[in-house]
N, C-alpha and C positions, 0 to 999 in steps of 0.2 A: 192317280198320279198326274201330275201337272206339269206342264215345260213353263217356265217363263223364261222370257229374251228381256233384260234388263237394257236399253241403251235409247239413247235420246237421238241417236245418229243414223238417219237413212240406208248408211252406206253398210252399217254395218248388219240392218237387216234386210239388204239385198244382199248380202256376204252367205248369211244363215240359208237364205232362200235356196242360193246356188249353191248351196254345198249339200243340200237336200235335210236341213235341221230341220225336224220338225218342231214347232210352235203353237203353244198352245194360246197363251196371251203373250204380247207383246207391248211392255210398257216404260215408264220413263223414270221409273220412279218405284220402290222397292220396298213396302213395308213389311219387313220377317216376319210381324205375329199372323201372317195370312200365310206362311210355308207349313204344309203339312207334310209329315215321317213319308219320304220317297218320291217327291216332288224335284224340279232338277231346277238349276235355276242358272243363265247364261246372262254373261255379260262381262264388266269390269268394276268389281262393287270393291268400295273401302274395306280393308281388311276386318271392322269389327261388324261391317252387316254381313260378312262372309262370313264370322264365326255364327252369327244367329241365325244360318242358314243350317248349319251342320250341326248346332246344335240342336235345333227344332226337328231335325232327323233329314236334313234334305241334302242335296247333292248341288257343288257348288262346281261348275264351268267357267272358266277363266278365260276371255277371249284374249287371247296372247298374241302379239307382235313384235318383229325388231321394227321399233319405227326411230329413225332417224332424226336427232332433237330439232333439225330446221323441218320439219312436217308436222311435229307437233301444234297443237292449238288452232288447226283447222279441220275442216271434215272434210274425209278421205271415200271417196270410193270406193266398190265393190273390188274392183280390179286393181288398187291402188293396195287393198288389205289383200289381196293374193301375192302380191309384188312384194310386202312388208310378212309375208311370212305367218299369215294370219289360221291361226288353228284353236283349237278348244282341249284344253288341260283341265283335269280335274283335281280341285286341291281339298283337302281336310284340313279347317281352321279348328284350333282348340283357342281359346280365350284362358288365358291366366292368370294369376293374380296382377294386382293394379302394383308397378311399382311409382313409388315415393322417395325422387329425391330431397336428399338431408341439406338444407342451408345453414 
């Protein structure tokens, strides 16, 4: 089993560091046909590589905050993401059918 930390952002793996996450790789960038059934995977991923996480059998971590929209679009701190409330949720993505709307 594998940890990966999904984020491009420092702050946020000094975040992991200090809350005692363990980490296996650490990368920027997230290709699902490399998740193997029991592998855990952290970070802030687009909803449909979240489903190709759970559904390749792995476990998806959500690094979750309230961040407030004038904070947004900059990089935030270790202690910045303790302040905004920053914790790890685990969610189960299912992928369903593709809807198609009618013109």
């Amino acid at each position: 089993m594998t940890t990966f930390f999904v984020s491009r952002h420092p702050g946020a793996l000094d975040w992991a560091a200090g809350e005692g996450v363990a980490v296996d790789q650490a990368i920027a960038h997230l290709d699902p046909e490399n998740i193997q059934p029991g592998d855990r995977v952290i970070g802030t991923l687009p909803i449909h590589l979240a489903a190709r996480v759970c559904e390749r059998g792995g476990r998806y971590l959500h690094l979750s905050l309230e961040l407030p929209p004038e904070q947004r679009g900059r990089e935030l701190s270790a202690a910045e993401l303790h302040r905004f409330g920053a914790r790890l949720e685990e969610y189960r993505v299912l992928a369903g059918p593709a809807f198609h709307a009618q013109t």
